[in-house]
N, CA, C and O atoms as a Tinker XYZ file with bonds, in Angstrom:
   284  protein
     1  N      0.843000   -1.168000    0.000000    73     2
     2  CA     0.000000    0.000000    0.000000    64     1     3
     3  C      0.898000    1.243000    0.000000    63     2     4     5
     4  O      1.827000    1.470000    0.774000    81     3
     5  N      0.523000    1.887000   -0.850000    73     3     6
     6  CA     0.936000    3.343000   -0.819000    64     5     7
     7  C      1.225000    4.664000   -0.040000    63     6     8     9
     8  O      0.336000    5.498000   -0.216000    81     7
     9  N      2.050000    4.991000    0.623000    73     7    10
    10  CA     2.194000    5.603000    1.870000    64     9    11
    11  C      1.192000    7.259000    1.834000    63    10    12    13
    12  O      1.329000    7.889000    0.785000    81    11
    13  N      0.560000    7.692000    2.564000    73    11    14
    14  CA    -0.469000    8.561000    2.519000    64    13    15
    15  C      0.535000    9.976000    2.077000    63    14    16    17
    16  O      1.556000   10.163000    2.738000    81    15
    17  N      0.195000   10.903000    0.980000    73    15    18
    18  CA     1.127000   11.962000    1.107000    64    17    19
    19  C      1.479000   13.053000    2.668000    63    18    20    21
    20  O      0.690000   13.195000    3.601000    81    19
    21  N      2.529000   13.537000    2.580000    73    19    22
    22  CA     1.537000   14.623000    3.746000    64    21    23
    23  C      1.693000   15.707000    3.128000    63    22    24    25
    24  O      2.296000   15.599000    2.060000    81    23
    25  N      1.207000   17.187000    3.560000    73    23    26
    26  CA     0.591000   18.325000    2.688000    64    25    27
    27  C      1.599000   18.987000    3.000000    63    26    28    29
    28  O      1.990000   18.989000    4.168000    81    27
    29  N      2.350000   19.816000    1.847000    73    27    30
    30  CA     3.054000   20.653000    2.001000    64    29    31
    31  C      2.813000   21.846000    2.990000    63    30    32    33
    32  O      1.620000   22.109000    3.140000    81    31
    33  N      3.504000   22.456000    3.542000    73    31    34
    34  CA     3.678000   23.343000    4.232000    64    33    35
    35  C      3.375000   24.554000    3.749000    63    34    36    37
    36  O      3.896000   24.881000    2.683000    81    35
    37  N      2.274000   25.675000    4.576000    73    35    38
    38  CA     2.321000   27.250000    3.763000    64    37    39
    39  C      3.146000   28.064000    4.531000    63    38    40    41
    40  O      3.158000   28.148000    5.759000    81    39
    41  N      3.844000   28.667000    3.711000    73    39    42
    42  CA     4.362000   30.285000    4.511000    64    41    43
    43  C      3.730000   30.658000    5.286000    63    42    44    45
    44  O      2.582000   31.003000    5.008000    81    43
    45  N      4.245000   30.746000    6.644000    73    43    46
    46  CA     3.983000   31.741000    7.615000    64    45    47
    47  C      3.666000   33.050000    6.797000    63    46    48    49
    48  O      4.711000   33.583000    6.424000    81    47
    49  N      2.587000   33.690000    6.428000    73    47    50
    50  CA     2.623000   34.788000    5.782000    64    49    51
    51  C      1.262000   34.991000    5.416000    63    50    52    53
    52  O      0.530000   34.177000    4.853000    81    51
    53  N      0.912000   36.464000    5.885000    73    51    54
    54  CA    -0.426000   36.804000    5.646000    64    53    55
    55  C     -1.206000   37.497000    4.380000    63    54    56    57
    56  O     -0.856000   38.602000    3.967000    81    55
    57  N     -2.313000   36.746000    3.785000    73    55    58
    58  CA    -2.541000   37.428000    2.420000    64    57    59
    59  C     -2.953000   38.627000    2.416000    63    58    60    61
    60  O     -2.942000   39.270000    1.366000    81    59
    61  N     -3.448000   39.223000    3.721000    73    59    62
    62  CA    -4.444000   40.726000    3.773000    64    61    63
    63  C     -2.782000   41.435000    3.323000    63    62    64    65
    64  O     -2.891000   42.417000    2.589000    81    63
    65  N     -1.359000   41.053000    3.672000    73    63    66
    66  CA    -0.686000   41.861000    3.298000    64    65    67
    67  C     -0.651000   42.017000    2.475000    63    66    68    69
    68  O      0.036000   43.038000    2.434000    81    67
    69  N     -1.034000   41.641000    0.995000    73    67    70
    70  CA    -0.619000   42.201000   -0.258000    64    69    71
    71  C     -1.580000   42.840000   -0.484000    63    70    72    73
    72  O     -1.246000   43.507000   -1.463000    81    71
    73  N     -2.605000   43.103000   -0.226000    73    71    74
    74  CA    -3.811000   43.772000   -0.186000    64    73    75
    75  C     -3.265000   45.391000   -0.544000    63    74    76    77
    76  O     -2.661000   45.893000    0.404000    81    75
    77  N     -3.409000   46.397000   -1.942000    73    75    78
    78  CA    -2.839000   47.599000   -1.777000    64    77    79
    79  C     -1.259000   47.715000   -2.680000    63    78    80    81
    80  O     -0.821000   48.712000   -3.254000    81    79
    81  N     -0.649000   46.403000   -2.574000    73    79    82
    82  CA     0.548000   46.388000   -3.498000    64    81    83
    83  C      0.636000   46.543000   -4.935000    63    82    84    85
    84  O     -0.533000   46.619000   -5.313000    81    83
    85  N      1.208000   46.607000   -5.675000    73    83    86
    86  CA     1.146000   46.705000   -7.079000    64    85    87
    87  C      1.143000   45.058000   -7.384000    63    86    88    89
    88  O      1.866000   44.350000   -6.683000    81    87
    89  N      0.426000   44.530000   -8.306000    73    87    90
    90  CA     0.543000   43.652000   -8.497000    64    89    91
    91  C      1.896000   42.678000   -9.116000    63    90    92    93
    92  O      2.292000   41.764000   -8.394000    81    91
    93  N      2.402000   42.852000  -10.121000    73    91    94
    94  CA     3.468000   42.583000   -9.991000    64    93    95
    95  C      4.617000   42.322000   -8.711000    63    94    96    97
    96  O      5.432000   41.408000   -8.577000    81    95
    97  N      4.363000   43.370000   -7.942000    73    95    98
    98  CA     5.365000   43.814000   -6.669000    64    97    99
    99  C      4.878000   42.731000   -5.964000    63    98   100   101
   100  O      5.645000   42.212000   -5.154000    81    99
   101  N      3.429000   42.142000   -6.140000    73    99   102
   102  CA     3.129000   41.164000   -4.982000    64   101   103
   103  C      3.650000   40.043000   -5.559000    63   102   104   105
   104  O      4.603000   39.416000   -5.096000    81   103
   105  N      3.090000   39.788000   -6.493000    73   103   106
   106  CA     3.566000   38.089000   -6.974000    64   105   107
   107  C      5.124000   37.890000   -6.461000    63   106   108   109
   108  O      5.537000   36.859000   -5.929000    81   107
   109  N      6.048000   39.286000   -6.769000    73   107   110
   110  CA     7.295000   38.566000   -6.663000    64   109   111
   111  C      7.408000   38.389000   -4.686000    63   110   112   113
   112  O      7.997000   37.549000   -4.006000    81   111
   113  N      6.999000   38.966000   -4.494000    73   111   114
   114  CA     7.195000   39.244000   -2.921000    64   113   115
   115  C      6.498000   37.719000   -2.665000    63   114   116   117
   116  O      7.335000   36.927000   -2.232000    81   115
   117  N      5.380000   37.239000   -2.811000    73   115   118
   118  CA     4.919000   36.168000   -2.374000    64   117   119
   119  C      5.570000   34.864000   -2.682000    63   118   120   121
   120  O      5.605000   33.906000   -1.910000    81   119
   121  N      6.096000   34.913000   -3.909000    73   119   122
   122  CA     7.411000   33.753000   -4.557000    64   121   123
   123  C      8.926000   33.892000   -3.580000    63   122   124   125
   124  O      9.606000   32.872000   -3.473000    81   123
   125  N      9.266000   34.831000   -3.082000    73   123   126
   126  CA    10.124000   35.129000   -2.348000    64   125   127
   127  C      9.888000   34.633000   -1.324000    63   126   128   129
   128  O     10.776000   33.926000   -0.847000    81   127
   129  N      8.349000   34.828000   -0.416000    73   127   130
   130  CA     8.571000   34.013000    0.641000    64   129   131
   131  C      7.340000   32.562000    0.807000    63   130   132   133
   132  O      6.473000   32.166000    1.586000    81   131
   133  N      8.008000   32.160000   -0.538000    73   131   134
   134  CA     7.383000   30.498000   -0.280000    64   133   135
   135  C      6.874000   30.191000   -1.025000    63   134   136   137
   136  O      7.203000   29.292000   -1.799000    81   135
   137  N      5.536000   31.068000   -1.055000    73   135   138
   138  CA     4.558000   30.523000   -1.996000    64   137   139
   139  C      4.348000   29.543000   -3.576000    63   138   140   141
   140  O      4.115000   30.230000   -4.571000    81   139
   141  N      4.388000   28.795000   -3.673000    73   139   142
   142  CA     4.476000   28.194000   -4.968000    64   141   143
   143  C      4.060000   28.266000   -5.906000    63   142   144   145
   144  O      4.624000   28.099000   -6.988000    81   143
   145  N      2.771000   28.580000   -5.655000    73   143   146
   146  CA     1.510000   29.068000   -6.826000    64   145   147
   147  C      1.397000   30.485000   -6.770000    63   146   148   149
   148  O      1.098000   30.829000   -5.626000    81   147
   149  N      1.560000   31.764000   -7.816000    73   147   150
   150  CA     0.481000   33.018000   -7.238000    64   149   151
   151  C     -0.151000   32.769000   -8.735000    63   150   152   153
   152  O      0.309000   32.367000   -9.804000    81   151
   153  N     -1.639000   33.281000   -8.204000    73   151   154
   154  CA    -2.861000   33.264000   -9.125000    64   153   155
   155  C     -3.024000   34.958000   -9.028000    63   154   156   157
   156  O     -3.126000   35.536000   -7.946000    81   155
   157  N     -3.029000   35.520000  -10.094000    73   155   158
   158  CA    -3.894000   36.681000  -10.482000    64   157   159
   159  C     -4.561000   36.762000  -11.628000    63   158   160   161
   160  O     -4.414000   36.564000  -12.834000    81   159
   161  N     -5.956000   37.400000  -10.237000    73   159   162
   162  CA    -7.427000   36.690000  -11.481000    64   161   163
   163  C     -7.973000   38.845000  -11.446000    63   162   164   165
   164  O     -7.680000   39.850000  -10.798000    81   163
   165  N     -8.917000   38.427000  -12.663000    73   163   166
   166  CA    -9.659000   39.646000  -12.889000    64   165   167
   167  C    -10.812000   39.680000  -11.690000    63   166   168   169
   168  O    -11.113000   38.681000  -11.037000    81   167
   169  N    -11.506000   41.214000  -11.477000    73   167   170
   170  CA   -12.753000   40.843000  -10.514000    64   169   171
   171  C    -13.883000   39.961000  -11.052000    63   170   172   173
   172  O    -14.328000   39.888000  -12.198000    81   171
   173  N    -14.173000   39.425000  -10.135000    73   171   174
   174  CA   -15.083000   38.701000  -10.662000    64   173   175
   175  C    -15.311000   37.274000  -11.626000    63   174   176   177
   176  O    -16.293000   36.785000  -12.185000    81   175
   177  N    -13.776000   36.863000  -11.497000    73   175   178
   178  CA   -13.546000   35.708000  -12.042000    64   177   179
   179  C    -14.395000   34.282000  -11.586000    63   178   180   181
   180  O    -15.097000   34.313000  -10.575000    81   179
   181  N    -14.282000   33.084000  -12.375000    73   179   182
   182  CA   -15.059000   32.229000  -12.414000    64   181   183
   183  C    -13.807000   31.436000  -11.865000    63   182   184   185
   184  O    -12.897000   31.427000  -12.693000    81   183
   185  N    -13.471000   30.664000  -10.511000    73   183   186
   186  CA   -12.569000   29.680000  -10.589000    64   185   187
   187  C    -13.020000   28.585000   -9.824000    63   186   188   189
   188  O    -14.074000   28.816000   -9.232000    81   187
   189  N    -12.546000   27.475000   -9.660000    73   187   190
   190  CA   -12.918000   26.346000   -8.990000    64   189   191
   191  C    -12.577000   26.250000   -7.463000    63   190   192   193
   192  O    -11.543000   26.807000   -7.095000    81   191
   193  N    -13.102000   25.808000   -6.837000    73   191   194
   194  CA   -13.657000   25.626000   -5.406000    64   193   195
   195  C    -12.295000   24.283000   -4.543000    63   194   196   197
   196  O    -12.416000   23.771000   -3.430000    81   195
   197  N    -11.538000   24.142000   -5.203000    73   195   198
   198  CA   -10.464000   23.343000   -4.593000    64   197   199
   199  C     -9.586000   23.593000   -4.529000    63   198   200   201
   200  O     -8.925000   23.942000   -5.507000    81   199
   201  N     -8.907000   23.506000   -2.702000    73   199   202
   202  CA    -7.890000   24.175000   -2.054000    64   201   203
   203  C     -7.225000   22.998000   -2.631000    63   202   204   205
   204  O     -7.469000   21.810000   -2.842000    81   203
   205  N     -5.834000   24.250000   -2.868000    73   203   206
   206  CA    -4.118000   23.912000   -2.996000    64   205   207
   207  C     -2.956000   24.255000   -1.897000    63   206   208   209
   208  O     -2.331000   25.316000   -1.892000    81   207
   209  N     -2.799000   23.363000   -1.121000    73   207   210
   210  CA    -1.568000   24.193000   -0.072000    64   209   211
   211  C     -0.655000   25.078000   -0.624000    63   210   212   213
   212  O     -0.441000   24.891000   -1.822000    81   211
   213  N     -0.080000   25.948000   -0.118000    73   211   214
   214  CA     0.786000   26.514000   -0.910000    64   213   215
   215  C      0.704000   27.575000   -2.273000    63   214   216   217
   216  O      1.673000   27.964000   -2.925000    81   215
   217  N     -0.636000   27.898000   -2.486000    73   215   218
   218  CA    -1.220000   29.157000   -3.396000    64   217   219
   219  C     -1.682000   29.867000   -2.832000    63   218   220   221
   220  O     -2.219000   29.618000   -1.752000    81   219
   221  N     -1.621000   31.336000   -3.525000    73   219   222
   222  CA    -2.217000   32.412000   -2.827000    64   221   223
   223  C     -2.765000   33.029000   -4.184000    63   222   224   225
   224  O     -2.121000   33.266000   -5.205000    81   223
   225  N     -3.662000   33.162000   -4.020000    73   223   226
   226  CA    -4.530000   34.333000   -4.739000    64   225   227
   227  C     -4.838000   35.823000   -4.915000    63   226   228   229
   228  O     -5.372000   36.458000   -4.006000    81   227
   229  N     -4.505000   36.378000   -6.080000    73   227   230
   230  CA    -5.065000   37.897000   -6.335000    64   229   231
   231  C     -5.850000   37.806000   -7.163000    63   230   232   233
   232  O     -5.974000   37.134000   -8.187000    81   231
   233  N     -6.998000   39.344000   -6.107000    73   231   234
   234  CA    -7.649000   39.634000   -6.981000    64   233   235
   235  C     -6.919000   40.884000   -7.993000    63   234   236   237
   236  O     -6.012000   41.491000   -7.423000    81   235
   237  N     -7.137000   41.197000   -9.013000    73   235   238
   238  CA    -6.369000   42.201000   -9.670000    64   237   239
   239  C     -7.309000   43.300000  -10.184000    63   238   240   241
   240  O     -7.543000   43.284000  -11.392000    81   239
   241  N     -7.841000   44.186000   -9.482000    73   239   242
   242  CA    -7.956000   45.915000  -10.105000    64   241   243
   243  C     -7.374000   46.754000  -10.081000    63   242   244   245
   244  O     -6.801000   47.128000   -9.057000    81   243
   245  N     -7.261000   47.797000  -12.040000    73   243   246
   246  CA    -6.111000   48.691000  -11.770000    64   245   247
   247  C     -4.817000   48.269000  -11.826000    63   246   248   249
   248  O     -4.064000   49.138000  -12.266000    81   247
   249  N     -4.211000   47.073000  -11.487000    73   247   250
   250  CA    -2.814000   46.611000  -11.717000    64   249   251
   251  C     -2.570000   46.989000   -9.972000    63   250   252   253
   252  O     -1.442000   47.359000   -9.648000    81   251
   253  N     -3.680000   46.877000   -8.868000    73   251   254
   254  CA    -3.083000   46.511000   -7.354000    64   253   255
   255  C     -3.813000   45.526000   -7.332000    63   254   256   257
   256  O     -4.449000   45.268000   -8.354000    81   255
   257  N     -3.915000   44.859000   -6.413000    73   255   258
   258  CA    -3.985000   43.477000   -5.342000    64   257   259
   259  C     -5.439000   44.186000   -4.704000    63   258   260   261
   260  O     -5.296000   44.974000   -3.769000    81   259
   261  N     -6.626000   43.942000   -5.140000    73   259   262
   262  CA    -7.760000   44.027000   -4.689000    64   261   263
   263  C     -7.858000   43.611000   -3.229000    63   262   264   265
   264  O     -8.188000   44.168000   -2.182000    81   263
   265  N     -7.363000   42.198000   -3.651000    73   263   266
   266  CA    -8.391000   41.154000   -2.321000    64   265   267
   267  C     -6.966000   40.073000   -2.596000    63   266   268   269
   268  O     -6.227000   40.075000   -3.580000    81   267
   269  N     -6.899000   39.266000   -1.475000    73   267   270
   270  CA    -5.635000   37.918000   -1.478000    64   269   271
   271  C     -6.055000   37.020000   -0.688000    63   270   272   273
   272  O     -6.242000   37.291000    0.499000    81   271
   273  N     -6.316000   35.611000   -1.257000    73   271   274
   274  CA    -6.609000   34.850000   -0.613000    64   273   275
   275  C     -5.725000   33.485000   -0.546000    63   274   276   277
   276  O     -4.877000   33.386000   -1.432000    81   275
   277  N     -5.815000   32.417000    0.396000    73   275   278
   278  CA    -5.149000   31.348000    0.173000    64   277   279
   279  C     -5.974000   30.412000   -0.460000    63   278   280   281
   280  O     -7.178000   30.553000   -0.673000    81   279
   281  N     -4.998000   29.060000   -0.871000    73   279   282
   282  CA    -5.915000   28.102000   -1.601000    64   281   283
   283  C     -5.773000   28.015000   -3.198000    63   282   284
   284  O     -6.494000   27.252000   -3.841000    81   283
């Protein structure tokens, strides 16, 4: 039998902080500390409902960081 995975680890690191950043400025800042995935979506995007350890999410208006979420 196949040994159970275990779940990667997230950055100690909070998404309300990018909240206000330039977007660009965030993605790299969030790749810097850990993150594996960054997603930047338009408002109001259509995406799927299944958490990923280790992603963080933007929302993107204007070219800042609307809203940041994990998952």
């Amino acid at each position: 039998m196949a040994p159970i995975p275990t779940p990667q680890q997230e950055p100690q690191d909070s998404p309300e902080g990018y909240v206000g950043l330039d977007a660009a400025d965030a993605e790299r800042r969030a790749r810097t500390r850990g993150w594996t995935t960054v997603r930047s979506l338009p408002p109001g995007a259509i995406v799927t409902m299944e958490y990923r350890a280790g992603r963080l999410n933007f929302e993107v208006r204007d070219g800042q960081v609307a809203r940041s979420w994990k998952g």
